[in-house]
N, CA, C and O atoms as a printed pandas DataFrame, in Angstrom:
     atom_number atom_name residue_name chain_id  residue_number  x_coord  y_coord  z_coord
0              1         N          UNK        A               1   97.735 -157.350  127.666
1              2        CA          UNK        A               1   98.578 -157.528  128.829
2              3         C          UNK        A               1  100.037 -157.508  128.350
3              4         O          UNK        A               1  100.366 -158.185  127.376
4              5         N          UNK        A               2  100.878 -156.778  128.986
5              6        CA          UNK        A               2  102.404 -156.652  128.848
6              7         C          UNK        A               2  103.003 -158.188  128.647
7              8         O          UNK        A               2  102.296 -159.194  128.713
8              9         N          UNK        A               3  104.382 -158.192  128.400
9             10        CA          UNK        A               3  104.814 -159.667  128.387
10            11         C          UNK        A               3  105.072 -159.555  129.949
11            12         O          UNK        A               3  104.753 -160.624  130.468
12            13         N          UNK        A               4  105.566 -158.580  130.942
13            14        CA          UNK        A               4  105.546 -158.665  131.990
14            15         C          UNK        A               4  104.892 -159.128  132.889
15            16         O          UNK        A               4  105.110 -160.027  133.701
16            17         N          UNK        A               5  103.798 -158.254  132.652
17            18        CA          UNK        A               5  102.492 -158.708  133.256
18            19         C          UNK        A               5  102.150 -160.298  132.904
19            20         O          UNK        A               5  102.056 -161.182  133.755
20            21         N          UNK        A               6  102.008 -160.450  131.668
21            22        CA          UNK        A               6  101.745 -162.040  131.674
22            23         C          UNK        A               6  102.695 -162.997  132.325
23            24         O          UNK        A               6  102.362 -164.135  132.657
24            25         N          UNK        A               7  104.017 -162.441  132.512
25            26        CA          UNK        A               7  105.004 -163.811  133.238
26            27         C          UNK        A               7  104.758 -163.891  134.650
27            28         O          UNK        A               7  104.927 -164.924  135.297
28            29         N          UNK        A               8  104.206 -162.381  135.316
29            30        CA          UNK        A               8  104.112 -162.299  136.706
30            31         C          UNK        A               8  102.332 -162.774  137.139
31            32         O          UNK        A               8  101.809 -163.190  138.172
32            33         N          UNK        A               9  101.900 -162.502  135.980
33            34        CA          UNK        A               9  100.398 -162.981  136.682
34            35         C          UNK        A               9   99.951 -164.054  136.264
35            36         O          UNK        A               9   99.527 -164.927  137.020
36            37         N          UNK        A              10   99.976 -164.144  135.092
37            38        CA          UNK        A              10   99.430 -165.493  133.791
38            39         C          UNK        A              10   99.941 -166.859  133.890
39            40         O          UNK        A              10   99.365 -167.946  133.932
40            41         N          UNK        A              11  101.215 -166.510  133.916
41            42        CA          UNK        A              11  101.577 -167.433  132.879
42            43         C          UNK        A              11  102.018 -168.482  134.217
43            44         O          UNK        A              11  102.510 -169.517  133.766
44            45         N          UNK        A              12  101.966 -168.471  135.657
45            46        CA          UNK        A              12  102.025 -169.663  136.566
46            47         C          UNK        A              12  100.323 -170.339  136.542
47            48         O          UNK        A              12  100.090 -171.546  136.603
48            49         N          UNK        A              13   99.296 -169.296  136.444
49            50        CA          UNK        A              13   98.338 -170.127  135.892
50            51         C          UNK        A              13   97.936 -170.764  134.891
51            52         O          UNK        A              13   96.969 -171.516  134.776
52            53         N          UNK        A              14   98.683 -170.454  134.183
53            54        CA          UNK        A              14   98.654 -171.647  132.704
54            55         C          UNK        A              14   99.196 -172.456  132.688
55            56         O          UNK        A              14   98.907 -173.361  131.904
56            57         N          UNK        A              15  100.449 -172.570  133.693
57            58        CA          UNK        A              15  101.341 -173.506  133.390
58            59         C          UNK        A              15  100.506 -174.704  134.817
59            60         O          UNK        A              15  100.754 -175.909  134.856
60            61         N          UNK        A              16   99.805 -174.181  135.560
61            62        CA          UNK        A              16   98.853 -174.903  136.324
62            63         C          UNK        A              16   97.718 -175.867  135.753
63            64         O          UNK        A              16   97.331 -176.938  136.220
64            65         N          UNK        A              17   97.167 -174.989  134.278
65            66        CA          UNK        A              17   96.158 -175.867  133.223
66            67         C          UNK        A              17   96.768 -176.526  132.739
67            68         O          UNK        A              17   96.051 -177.432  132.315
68            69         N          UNK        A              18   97.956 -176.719  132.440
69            70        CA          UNK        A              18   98.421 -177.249  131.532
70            71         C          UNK        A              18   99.006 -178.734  132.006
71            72         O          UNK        A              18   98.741 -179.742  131.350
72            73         N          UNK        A              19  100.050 -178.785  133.533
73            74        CA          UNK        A              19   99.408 -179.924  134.051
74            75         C          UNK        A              19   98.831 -180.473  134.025
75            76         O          UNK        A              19   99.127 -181.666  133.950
76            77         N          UNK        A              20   97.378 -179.997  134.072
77            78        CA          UNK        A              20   96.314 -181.175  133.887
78            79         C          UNK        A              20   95.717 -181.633  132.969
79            80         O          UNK        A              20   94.657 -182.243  133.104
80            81         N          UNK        A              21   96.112 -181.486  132.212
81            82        CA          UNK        A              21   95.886 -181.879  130.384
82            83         C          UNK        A              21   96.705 -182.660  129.557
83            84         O          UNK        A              21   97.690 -182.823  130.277
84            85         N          UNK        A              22   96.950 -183.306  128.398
85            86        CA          UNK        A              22   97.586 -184.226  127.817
86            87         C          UNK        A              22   98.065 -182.938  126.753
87            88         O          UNK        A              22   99.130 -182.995  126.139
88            89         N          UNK        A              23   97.414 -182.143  126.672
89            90        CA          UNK        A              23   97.804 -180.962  125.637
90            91         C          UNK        A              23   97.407 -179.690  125.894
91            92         O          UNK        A              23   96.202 -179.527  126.086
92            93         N          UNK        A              24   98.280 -178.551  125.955
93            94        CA          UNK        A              24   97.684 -177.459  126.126
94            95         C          UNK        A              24   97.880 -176.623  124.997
95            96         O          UNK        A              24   98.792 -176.930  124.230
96            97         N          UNK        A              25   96.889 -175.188  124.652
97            98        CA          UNK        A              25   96.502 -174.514  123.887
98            99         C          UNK        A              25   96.604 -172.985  124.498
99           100         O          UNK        A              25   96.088 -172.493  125.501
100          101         N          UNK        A              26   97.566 -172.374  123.388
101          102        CA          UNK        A              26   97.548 -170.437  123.704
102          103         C          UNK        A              26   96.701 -170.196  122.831
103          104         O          UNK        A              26   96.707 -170.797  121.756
104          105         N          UNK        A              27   96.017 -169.478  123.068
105          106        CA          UNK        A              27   95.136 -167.990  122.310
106          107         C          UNK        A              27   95.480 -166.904  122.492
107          108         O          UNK        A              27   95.118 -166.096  123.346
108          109         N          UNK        A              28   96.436 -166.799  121.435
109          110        CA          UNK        A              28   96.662 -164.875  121.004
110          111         C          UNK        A              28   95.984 -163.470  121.093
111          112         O          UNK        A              28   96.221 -162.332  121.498
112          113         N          UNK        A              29   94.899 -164.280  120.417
113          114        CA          UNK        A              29   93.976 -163.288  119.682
114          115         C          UNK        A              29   94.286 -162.071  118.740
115          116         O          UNK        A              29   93.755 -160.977  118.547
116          117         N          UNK        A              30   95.631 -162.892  118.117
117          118        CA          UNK        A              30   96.168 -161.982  116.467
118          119         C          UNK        A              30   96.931 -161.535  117.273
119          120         O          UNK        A              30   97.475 -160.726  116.521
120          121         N          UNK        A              31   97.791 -161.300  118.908
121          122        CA          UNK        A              31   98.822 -160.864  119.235
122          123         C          UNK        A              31  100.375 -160.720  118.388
123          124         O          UNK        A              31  100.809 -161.831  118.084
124          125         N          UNK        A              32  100.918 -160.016  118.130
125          126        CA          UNK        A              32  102.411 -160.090  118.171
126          127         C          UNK        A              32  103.027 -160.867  119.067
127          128         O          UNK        A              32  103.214 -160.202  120.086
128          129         N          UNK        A              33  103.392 -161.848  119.163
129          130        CA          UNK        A              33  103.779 -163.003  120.376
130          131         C          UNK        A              33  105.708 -163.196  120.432
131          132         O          UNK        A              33  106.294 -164.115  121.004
132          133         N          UNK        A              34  106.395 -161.989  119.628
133          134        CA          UNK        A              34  107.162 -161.923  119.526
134          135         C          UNK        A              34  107.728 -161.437  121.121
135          136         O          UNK        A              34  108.893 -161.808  121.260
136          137         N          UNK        A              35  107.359 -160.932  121.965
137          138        CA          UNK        A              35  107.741 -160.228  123.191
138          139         C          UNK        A              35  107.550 -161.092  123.790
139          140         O          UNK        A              35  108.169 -160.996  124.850
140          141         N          UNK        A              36  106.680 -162.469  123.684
141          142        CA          UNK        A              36  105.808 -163.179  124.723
142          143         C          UNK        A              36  106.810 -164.799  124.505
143          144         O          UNK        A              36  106.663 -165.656  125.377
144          145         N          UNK        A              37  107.581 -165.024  123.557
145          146        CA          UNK        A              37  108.120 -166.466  123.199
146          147         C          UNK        A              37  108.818 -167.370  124.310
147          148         O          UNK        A              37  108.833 -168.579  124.544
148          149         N          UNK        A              38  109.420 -166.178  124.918
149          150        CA          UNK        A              38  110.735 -166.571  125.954
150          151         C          UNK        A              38  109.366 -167.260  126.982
151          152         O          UNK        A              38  109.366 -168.415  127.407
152          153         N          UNK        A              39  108.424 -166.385  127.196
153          154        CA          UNK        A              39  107.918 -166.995  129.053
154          155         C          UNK        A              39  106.954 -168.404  128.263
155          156         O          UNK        A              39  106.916 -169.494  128.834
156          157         N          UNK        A              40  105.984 -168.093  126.459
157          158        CA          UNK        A              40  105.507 -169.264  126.072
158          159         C          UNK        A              40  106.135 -170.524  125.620
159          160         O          UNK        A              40  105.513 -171.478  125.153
160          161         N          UNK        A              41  107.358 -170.460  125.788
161          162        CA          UNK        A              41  108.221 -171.840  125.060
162          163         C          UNK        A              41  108.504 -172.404  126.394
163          164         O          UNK        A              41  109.151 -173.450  126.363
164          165         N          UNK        A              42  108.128 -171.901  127.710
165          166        CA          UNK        A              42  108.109 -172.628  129.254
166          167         C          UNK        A              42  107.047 -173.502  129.303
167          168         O          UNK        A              42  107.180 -174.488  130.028
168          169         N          UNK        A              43  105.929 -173.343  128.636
169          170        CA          UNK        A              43  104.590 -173.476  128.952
170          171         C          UNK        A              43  104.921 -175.127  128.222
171          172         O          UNK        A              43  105.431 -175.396  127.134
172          173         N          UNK        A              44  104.300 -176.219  129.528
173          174        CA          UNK        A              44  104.267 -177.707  129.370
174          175         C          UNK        A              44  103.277 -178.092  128.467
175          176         O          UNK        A              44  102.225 -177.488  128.253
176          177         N          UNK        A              45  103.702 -179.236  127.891
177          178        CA          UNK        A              45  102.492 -179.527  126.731
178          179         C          UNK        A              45  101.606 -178.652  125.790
179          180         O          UNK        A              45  100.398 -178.696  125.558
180          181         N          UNK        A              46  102.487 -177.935  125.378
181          182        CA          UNK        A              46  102.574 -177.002  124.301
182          183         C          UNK        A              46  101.546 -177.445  123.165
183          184         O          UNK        A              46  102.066 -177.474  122.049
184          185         N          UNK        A              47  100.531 -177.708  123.200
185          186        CA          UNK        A              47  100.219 -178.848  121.870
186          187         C          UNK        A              47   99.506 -177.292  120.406
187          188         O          UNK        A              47   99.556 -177.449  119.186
188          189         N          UNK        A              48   99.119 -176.401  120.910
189          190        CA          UNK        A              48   98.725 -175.342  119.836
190          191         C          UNK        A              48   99.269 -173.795  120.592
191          192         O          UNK        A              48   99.670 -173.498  121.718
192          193         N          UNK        A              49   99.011 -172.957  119.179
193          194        CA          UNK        A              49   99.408 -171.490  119.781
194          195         C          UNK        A              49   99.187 -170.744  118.216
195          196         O          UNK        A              49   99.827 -170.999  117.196
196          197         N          UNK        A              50   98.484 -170.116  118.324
197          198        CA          UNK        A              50   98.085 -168.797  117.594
198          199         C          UNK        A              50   98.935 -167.759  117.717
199          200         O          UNK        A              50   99.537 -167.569  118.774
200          201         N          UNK        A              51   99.090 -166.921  116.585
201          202        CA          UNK        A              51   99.340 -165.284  116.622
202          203         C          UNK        A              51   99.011 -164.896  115.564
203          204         O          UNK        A              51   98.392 -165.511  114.695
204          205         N          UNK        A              52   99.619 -163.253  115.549
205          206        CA          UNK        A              52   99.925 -162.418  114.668
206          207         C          UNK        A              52  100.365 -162.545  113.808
207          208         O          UNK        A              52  101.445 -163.127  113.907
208          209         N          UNK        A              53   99.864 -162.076  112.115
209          210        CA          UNK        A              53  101.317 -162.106  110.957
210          211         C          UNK        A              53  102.522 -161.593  110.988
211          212         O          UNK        A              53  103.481 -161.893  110.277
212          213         N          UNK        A              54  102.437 -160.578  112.075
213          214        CA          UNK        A              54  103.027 -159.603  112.333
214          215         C          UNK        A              54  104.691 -160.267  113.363
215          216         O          UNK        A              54  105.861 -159.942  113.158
216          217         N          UNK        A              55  104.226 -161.085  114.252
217          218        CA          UNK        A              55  104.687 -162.071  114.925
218          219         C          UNK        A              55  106.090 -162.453  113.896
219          220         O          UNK        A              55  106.027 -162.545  112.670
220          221         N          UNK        A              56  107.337 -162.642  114.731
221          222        CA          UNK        A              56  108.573 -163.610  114.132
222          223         C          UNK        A              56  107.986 -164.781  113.948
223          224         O          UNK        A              56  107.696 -165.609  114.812
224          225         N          UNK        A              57  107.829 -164.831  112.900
225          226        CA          UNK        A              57  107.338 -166.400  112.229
226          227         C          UNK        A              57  108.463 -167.224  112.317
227          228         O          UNK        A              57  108.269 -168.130  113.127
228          229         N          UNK        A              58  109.447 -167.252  111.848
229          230        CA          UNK        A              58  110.306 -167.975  111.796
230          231         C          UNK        A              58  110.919 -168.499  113.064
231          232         O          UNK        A              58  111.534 -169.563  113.139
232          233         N          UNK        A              59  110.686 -167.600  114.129
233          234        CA          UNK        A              59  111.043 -167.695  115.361
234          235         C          UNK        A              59  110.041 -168.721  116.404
235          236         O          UNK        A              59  110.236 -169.338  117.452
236          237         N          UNK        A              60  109.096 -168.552  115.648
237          238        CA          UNK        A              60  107.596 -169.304  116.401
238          239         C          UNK        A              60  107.690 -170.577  115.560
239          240         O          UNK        A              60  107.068 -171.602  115.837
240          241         N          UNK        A              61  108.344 -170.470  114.726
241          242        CA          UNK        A              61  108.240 -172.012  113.816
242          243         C          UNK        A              61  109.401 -172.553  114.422
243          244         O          UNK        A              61  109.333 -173.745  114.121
244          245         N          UNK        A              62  110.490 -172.377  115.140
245          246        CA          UNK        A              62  111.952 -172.996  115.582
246          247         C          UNK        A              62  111.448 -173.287  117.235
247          248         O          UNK        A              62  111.749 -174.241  117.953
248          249         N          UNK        A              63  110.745 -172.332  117.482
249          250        CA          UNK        A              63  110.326 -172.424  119.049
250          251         C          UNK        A              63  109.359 -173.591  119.358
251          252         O          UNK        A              63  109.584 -174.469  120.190
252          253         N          UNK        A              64  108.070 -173.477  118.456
253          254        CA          UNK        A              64  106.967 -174.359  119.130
254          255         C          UNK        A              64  106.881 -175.187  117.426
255          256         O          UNK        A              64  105.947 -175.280  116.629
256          257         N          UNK        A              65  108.131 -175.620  117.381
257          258        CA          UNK        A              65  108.484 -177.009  116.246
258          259         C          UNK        A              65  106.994 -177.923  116.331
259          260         O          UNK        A              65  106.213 -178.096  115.395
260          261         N          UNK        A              66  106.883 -178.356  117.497
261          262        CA          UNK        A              66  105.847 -179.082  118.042
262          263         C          UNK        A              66  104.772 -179.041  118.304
263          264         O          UNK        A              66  104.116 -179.987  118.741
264          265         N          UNK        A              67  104.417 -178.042  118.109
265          266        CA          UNK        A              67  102.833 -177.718  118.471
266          267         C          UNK        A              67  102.084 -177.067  116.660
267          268         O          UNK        A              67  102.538 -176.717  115.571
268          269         N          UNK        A              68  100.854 -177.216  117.266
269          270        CA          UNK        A              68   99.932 -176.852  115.876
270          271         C          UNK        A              68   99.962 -175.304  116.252
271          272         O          UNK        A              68   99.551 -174.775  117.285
272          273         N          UNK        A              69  100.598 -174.683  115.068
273          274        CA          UNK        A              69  100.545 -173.403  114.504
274          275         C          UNK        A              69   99.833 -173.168  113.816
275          276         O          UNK        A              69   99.431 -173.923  112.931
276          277         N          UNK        A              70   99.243 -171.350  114.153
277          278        CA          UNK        A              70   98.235 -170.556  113.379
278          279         C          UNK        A              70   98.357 -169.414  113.457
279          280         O          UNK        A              70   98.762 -168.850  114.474
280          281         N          UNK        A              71   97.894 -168.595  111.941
281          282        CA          UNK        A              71   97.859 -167.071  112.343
282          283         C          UNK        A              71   96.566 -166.869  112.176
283          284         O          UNK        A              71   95.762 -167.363  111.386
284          285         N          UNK        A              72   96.434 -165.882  113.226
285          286        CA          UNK        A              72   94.757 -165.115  112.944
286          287         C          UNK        A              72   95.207 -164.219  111.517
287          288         O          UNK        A              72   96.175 -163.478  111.345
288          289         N          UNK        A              73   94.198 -164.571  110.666
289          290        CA          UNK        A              73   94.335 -163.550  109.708
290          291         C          UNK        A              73   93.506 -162.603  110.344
291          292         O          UNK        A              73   92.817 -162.913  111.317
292          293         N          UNK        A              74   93.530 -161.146  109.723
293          294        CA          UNK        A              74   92.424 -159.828  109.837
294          295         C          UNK        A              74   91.243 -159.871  109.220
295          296         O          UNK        A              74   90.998 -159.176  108.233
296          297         N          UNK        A              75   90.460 -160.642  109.715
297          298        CA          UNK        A              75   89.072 -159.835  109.107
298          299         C          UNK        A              75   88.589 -158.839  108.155
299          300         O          UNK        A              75   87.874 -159.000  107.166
300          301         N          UNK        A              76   89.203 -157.598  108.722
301          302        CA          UNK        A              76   89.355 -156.494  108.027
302          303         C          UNK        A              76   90.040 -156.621  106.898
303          304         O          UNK        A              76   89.476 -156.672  105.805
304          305         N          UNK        A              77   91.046 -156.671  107.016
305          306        CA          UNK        A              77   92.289 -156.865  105.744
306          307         C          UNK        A              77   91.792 -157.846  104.958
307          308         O          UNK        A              77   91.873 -157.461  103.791
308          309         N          UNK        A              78   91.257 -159.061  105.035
309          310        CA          UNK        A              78   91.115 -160.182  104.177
310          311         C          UNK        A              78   89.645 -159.334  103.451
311          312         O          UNK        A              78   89.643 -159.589  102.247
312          313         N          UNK        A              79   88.299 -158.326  103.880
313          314        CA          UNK        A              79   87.919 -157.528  103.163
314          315         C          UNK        A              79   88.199 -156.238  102.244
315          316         O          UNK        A              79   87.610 -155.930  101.208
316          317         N          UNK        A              80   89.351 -155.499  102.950
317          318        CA          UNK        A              80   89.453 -154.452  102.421
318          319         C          UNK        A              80   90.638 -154.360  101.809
319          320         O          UNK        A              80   90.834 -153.219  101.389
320          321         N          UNK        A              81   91.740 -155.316  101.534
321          322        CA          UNK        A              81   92.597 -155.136  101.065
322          323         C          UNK        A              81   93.211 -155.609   99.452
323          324         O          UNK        A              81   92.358 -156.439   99.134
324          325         N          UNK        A              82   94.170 -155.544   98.317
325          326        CA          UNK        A              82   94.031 -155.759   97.197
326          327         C          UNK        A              82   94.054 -157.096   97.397
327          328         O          UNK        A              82   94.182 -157.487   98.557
328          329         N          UNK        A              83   93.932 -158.084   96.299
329          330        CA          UNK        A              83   94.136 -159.587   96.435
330          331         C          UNK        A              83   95.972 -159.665   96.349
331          332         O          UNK        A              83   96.600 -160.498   97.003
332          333         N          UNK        A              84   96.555 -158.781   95.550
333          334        CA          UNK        A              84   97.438 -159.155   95.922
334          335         C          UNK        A              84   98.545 -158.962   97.329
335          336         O          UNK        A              84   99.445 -159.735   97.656
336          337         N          UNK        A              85   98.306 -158.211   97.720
337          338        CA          UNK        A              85   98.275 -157.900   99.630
338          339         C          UNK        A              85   98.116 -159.125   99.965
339          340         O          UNK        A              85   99.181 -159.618  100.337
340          341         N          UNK        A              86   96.909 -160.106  100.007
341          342        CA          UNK        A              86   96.580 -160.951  100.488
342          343         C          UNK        A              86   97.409 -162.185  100.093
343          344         O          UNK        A              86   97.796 -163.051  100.878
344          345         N          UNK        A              87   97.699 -162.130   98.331
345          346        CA          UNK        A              87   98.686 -163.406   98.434
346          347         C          UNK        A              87   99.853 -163.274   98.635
347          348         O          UNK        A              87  100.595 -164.252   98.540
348          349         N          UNK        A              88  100.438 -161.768   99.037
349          350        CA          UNK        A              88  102.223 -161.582  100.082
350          351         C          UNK        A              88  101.794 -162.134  100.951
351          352         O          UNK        A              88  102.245 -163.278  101.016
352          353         N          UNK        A              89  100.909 -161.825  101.923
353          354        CA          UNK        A              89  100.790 -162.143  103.334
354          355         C          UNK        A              89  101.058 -163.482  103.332
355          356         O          UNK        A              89  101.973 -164.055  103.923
356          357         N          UNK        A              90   99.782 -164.184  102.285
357          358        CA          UNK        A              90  100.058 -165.946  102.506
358          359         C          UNK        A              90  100.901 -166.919  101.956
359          360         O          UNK        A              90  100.916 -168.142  102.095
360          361         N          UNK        A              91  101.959 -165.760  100.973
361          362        CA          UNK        A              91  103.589 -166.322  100.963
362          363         C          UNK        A              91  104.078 -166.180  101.753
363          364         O          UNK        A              91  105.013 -166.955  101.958
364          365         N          UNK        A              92  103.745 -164.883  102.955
365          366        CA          UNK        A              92  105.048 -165.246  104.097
366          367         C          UNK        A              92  104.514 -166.034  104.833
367          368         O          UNK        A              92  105.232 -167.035  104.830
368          369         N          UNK        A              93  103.568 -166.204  105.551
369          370        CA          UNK        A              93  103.348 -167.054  106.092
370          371         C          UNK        A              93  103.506 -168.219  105.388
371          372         O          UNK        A              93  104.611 -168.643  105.725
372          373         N          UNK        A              94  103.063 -168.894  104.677
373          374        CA          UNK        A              94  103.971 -169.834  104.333
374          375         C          UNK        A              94  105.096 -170.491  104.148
375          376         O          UNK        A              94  105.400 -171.684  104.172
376          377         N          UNK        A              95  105.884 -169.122  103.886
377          378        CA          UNK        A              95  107.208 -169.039  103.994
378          379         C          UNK        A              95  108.106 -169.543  105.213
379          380         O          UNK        A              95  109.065 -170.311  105.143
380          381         N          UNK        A              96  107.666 -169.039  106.145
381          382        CA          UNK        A              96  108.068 -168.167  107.341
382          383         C          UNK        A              96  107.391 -169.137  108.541
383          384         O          UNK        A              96  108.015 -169.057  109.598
384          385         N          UNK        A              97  106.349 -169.945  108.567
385          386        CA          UNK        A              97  105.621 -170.274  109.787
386          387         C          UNK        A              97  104.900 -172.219  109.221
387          388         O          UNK        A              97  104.592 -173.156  109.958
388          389         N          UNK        A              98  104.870 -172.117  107.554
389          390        CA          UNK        A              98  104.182 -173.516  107.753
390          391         C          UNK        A              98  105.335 -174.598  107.909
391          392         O          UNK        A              98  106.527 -174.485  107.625
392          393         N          UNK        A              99  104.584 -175.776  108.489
393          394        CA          UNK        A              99  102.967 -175.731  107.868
394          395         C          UNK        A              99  102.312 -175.268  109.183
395          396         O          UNK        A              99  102.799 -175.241  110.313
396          397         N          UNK        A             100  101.006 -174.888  108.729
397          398        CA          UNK        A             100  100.114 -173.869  109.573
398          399         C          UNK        A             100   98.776 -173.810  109.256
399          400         O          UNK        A             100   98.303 -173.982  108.132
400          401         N          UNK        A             101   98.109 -173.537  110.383
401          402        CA          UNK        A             101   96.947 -172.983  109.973
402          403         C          UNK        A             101   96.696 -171.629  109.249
403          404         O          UNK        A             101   97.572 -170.803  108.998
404          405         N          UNK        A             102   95.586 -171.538  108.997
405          406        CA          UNK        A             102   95.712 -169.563  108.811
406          407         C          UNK        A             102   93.962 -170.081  108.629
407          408         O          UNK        A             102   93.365 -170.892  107.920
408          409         N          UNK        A             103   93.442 -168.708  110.130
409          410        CA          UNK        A             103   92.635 -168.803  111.168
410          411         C          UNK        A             103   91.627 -167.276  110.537
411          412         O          UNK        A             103   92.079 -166.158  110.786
412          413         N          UNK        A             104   90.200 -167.428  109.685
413          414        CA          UNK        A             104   89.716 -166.263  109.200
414          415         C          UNK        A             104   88.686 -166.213  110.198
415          416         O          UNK        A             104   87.521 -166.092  109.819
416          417         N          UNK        A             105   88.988 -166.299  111.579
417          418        CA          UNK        A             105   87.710 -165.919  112.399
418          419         C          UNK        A             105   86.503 -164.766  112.190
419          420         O          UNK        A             105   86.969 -164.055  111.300
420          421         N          UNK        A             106   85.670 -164.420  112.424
421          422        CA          UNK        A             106   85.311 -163.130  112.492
422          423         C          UNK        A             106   85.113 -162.593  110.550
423          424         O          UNK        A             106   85.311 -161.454  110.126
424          425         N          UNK        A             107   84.846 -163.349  110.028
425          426        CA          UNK        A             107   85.012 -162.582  108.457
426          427         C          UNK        A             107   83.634 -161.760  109.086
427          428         O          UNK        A             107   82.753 -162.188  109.831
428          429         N          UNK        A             108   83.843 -160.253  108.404
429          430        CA          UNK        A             108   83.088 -159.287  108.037
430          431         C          UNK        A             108   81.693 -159.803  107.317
431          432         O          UNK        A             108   81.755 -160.624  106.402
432          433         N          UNK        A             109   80.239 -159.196  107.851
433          434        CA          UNK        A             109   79.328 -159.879  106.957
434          435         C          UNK        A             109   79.613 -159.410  105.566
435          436         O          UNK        A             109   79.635 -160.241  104.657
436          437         N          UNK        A             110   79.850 -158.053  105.310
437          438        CA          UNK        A             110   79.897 -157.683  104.111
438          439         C          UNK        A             110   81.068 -158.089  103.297
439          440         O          UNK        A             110   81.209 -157.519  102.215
440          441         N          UNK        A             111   82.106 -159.173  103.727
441          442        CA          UNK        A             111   82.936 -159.910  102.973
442          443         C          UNK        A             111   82.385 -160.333  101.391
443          444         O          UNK        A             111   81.244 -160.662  101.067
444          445         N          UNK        A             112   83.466 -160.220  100.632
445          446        CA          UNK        A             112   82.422 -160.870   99.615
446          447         C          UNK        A             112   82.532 -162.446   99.569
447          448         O          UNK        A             112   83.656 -162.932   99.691
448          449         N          UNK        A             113   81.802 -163.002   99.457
449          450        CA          UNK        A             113   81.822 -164.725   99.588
450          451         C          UNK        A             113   83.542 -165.342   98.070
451          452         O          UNK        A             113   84.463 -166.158   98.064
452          453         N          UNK        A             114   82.922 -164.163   97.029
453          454        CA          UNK        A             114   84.282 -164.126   96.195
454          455         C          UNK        A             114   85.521 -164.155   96.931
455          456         O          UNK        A             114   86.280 -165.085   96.657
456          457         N          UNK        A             115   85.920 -163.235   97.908
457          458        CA          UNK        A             115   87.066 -162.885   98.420
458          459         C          UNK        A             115   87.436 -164.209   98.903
459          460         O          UNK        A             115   88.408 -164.851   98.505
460          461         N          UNK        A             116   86.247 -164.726  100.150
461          462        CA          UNK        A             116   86.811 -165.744  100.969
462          463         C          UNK        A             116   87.206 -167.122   99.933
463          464         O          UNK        A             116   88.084 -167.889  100.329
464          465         N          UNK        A             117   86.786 -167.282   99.123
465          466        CA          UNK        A             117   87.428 -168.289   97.964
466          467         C          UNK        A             117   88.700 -168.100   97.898
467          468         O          UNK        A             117   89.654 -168.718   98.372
468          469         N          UNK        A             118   88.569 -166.748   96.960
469          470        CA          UNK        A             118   89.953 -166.075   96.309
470          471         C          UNK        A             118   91.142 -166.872   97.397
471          472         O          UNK        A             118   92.084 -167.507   96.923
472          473         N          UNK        A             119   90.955 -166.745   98.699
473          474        CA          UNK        A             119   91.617 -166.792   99.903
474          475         C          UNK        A             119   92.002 -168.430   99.775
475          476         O          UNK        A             119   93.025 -169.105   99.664
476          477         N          UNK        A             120   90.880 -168.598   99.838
477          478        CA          UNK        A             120   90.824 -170.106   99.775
478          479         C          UNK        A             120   91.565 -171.209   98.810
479          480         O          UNK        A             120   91.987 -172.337   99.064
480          481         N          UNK        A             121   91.555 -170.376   97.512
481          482        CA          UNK        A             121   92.611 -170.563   96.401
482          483         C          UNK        A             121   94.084 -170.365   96.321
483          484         O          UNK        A             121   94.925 -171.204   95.996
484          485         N          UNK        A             122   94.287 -168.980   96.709
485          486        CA          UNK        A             122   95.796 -168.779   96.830
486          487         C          UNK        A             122   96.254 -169.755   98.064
487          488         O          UNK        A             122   97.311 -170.371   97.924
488          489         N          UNK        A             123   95.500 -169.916   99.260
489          490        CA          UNK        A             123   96.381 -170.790  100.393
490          491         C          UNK        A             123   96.415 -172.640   99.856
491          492         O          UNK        A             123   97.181 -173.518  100.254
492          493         N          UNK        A             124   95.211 -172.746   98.772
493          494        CA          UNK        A             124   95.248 -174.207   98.355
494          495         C          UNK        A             124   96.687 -174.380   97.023
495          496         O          UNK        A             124   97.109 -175.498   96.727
496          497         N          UNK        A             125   97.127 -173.381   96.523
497          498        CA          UNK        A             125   97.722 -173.535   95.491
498          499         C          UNK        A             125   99.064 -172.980   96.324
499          500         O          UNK        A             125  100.033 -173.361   95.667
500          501         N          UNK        A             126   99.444 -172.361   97.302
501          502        CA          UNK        A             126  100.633 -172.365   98.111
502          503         C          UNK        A             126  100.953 -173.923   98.358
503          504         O          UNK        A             126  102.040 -174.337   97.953
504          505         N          UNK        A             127  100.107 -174.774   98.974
505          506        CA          UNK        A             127  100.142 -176.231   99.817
506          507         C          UNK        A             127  100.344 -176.857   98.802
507          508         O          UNK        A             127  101.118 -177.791   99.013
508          509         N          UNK        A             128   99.885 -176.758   97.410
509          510        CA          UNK        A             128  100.152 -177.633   96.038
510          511         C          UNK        A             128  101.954 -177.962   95.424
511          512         O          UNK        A             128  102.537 -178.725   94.653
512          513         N          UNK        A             129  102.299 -176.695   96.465
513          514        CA          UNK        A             129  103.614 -176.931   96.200
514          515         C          UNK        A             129  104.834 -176.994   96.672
515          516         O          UNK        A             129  105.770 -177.284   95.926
């Protein structure tokens, strides 16, 4: 959905859920949420929000100060890509967006159980320091 589309159709019904809750929650789904900040930094009780790596991190870290941040990592990418690909990505994000989650929904069956460690290592030895 456009950022348009979401301010004209969406986003008065979210801001309707969100009323009625002590905390509310966006789901991206790995979006670029860079187009989308202006109409989501309206949204009441902000308490989580997902995106993209791809996403102004730095911009989503100044915006939703307050809420629990996450990036969807790629599935794909966290299989098919070098390890070191994988530990740029989780310096910028680190860099750029923590503290944070970082969200491996969806791993590939044919992941190697190695990789998801590997993963698991570089983001534990980022937080070590």
């Amino acid at each position: 959905i456009s950022p348009q589309a979401y301010r004209e159709f969406i986003f008065s019904c979210d801001t309707k859920i969100a009323h009625q809750f002590e905390r509310f929650g966006c789901h991206t789904c790995n979006w670029d949420i860079t187009p989308y900040i202006d109409s989501l930094k309206e949204l009441p009780k902000l308490g989580y929000i997902d995106m993209g790596m791809m996403s102004d991190l730095p911009r989503a870290r100044k915006t939703f100060s307050t809420a629990r941040r996450a990036v969807m990592y790629s599935p794909v990418k966290l299989k098919d890509a070098d390890l070191p690909e994988i530990r740029t990505d989780m310096e910028k994000i680190y860099r750029e967006l923590s503290p944070c989650d970082i969200v491996t929904a969806d791993v590939q069956f044919d992941t190697p159980d190695k990789r998801v460690n590997d993963l698991l290592d570089i983001c534990g030895n980022l937080e070590a320091h």
